[in-house]
C-alpha positions as a Markdown table, in Angstrom:
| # | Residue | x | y | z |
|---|---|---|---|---|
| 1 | Unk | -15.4 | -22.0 | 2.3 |
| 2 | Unk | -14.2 | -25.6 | 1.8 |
| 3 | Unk | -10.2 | -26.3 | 2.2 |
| 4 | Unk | -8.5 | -29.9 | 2.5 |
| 5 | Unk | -8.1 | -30.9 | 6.6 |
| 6 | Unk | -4.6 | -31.9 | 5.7 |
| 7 | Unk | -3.7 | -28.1 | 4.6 |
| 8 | Unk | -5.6 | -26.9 | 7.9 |
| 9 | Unk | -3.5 | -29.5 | 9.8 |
| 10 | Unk | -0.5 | -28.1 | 8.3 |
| 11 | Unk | -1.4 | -24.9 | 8.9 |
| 12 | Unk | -1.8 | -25.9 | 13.3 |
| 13 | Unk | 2.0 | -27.4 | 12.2 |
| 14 | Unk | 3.2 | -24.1 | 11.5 |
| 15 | Unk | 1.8 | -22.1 | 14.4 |
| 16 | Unk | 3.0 | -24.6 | 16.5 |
| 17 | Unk | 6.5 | -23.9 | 14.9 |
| 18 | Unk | 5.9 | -20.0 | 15.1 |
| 19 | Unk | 5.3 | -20.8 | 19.0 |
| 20 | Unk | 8.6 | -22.3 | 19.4 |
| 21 | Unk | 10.3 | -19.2 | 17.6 |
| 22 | Unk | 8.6 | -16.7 | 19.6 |
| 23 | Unk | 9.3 | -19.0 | 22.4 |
| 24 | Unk | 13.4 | -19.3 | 21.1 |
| 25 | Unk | 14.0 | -15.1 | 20.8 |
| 26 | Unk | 13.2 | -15.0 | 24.8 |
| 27 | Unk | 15.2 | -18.3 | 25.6 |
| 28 | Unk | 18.2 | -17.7 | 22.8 |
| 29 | Unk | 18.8 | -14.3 | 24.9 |
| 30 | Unk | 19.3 | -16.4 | 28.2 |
| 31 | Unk | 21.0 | -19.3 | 27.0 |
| 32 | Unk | 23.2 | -18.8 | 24.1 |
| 33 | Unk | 26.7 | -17.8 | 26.0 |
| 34 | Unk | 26.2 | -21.0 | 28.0 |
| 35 | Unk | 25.2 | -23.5 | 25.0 |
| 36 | Unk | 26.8 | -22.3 | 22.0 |
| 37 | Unk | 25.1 | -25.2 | 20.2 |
| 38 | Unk | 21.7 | -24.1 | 20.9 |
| 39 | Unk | 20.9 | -22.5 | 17.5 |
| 40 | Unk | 21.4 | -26.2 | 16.4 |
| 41 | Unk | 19.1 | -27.5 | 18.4 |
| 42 | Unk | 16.3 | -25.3 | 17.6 |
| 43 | Unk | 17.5 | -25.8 | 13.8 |
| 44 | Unk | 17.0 | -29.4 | 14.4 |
| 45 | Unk | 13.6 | -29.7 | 15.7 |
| 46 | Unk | 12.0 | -27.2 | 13.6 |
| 47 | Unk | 13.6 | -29.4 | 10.5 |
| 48 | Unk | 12.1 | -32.3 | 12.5 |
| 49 | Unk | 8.7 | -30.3 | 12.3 |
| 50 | Unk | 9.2 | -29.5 | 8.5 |
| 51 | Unk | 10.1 | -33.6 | 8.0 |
| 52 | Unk | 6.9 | -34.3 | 10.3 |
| 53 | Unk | 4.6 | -32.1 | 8.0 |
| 54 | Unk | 5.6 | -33.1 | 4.6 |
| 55 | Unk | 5.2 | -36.8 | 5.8 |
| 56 | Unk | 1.9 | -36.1 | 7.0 |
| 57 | Unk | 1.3 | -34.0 | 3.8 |
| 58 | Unk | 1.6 | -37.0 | 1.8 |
| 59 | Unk | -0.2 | -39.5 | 3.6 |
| 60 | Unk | -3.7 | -37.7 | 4.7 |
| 61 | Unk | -6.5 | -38.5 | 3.2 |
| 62 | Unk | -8.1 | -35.4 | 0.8 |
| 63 | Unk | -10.8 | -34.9 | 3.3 |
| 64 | Unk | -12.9 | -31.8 | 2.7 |
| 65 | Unk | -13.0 | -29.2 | 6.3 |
| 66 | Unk | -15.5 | -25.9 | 6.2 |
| 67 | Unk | -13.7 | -22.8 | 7.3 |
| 68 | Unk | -15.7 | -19.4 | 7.5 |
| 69 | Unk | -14.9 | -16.2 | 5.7 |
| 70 | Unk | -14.4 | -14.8 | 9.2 |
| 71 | Unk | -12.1 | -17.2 | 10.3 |
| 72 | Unk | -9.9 | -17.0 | 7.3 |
| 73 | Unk | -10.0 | -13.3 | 7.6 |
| 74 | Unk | -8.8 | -13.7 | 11.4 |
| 75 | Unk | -5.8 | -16.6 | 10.4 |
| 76 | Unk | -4.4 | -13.7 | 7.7 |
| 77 | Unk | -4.6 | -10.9 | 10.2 |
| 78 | Unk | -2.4 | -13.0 | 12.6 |
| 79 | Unk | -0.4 | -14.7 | 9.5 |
| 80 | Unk | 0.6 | -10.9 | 9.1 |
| 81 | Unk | 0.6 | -9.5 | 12.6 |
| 82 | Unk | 3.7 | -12.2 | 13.7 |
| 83 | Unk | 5.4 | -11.3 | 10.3 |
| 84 | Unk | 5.5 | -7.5 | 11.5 |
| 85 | Unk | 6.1 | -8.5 | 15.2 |
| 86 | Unk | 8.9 | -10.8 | 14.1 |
| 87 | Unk | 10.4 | -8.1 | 11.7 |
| 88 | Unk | 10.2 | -5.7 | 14.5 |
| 89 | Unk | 12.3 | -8.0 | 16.7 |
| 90 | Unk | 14.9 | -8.2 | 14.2 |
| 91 | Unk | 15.2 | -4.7 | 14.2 |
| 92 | Unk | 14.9 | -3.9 | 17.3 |
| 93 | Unk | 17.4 | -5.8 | 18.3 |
| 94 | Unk | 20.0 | -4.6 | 16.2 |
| 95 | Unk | 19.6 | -0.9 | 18.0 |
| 96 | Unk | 22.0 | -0.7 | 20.6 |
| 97 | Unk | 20.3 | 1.9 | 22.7 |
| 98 | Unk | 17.2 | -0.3 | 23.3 |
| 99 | Unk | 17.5 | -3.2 | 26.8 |
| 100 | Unk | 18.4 | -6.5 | 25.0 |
| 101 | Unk | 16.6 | -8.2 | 27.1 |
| 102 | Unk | 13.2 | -6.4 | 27.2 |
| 103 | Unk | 13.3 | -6.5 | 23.7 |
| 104 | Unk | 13.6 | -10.2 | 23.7 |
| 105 | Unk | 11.2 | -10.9 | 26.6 |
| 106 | Unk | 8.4 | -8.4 | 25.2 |
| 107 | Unk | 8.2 | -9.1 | 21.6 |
| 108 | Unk | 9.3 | -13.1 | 22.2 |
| 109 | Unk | 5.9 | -12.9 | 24.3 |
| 110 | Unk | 4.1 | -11.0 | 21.8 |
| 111 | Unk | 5.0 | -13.7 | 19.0 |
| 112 | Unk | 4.3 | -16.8 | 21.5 |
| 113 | Unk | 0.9 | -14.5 | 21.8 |
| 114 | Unk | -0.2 | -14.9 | 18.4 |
| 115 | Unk | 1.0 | -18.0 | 17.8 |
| 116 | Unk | -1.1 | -19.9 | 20.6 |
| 117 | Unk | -4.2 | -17.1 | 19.3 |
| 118 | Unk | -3.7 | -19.0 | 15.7 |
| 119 | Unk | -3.1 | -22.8 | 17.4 |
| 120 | Unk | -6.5 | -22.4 | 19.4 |
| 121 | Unk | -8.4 | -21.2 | 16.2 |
| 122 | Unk | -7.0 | -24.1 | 14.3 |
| 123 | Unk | -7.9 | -26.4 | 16.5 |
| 124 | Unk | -11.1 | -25.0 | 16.8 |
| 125 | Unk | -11.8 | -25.2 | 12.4 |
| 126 | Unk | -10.2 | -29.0 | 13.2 |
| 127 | Unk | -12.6 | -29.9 | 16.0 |
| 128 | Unk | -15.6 | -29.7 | 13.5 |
| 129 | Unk | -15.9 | -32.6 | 12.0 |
């Protein structure tokens, strides 16, 4: 299957950005009562990421990358496995008999998880030149 390198580089982009929200429900547990603006900082730099990918968007070359039917199949399966882990963690932390903070540390990892799974086969598709 043929797709554009820029959309696969978008695509690491954004499991590099579901890394750092994975990685923010475990640190946004610890960290919040002491820096109330932490939500803004996280905010800006995953603007900054959303800036950095349009930009780069724009300016790549249409350069044509080969991606298999099983790695495609694999990217959807964790595309929709963080989607379920992350609406679990909403959820789940909403019920007040559940530990706050193993809710946060467990599925926080489990997100961080799928998100470095998805970075490594990106970089893999990318390395293929």
């Amino acid at each position: 299957m043929n797709t554009y390198r820029k959309s696969l580089v978008i695509q690491l982009l954004m499991f590099v950005v579901f890394f750092v929200m994975g990685a923010n429900v475990i640190v946004q547990y610890y960290v919040t009562e002491s820096f109330p603006a932490y939500n803004y900082v996280v905010l800006g730099i995953l603007v900054l990421f959303g800036v950095f990918g349009y930009l780069y968007y724009k300016k790549a070359t249409n350069e044509i990358a080969v991606i298999t039917p099983k790695e495609f199949k694999t990217l959807k399966i964790l595309l929709y496995s963080y989607l379920f882990a992350y609406i679990v963690e909403m959820v789940a932390t909403g019920i007040e008999s559940l530990p706050k903070d193993i809710v946060a540390i467990s599925l926080g990892s489990v997100l961080c998880l799928i998100a470095t799974i998805g970075i490594f086969i990106q970089y893999k598709i990318l390395s293929h030149k």
